[in-house]
C-alpha positions as CSV (number, residue, x, y, z in Angstrom):
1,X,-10.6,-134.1,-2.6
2,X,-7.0,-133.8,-4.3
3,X,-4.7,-136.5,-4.0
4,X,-1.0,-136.1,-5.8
5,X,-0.4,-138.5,-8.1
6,X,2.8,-141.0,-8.1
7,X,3.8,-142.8,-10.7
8,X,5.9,-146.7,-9.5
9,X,9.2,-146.8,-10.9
10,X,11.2,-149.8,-11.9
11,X,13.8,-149.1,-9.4
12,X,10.6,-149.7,-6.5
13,X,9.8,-146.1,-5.5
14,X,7.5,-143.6,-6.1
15,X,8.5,-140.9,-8.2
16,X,7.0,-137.7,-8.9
17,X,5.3,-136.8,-12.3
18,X,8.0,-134.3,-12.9
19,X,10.7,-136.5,-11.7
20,X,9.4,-139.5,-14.5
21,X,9.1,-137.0,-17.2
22,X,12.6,-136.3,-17.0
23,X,13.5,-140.4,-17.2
24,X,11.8,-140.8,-19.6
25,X,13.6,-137.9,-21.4
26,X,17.2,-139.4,-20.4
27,X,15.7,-142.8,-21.7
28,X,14.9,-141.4,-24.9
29,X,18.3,-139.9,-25.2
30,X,19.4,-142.9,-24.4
31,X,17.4,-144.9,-27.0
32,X,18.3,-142.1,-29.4
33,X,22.5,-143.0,-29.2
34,X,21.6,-146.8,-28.8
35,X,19.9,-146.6,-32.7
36,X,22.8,-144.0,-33.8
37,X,25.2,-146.7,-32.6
38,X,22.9,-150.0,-34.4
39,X,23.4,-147.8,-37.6
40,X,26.8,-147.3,-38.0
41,X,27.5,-151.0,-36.6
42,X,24.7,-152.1,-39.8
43,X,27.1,-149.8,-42.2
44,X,30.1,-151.1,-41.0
45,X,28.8,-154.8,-41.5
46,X,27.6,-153.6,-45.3
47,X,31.1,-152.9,-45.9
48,X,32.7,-156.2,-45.0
């Protein structure tokens, strides 16, 4: 018997595989500018 699978979200839905894949993707992104950003602000405190 098949049954689709639905991954819970934080936001209280159920959200297709696809649909989560892509979060996460846009959280990574996300994550990616956040530790771009904690670099620069680490360099610029170096400096003072």
């Amino acid at each position: 018997m098949y049954q689709r699978l639905t991954i819970p979200t934080p936001e209280g839905y159920q959200a297709e595989p696809e649909a989560a894949l892509e979060r996460l993707g846009r959280l990574e992104d996300r994550i990616d500018k956040l530790q771009e950003e904690y670099e620069k602000t680490l360099q610029a405190l170096e400096r003072l």
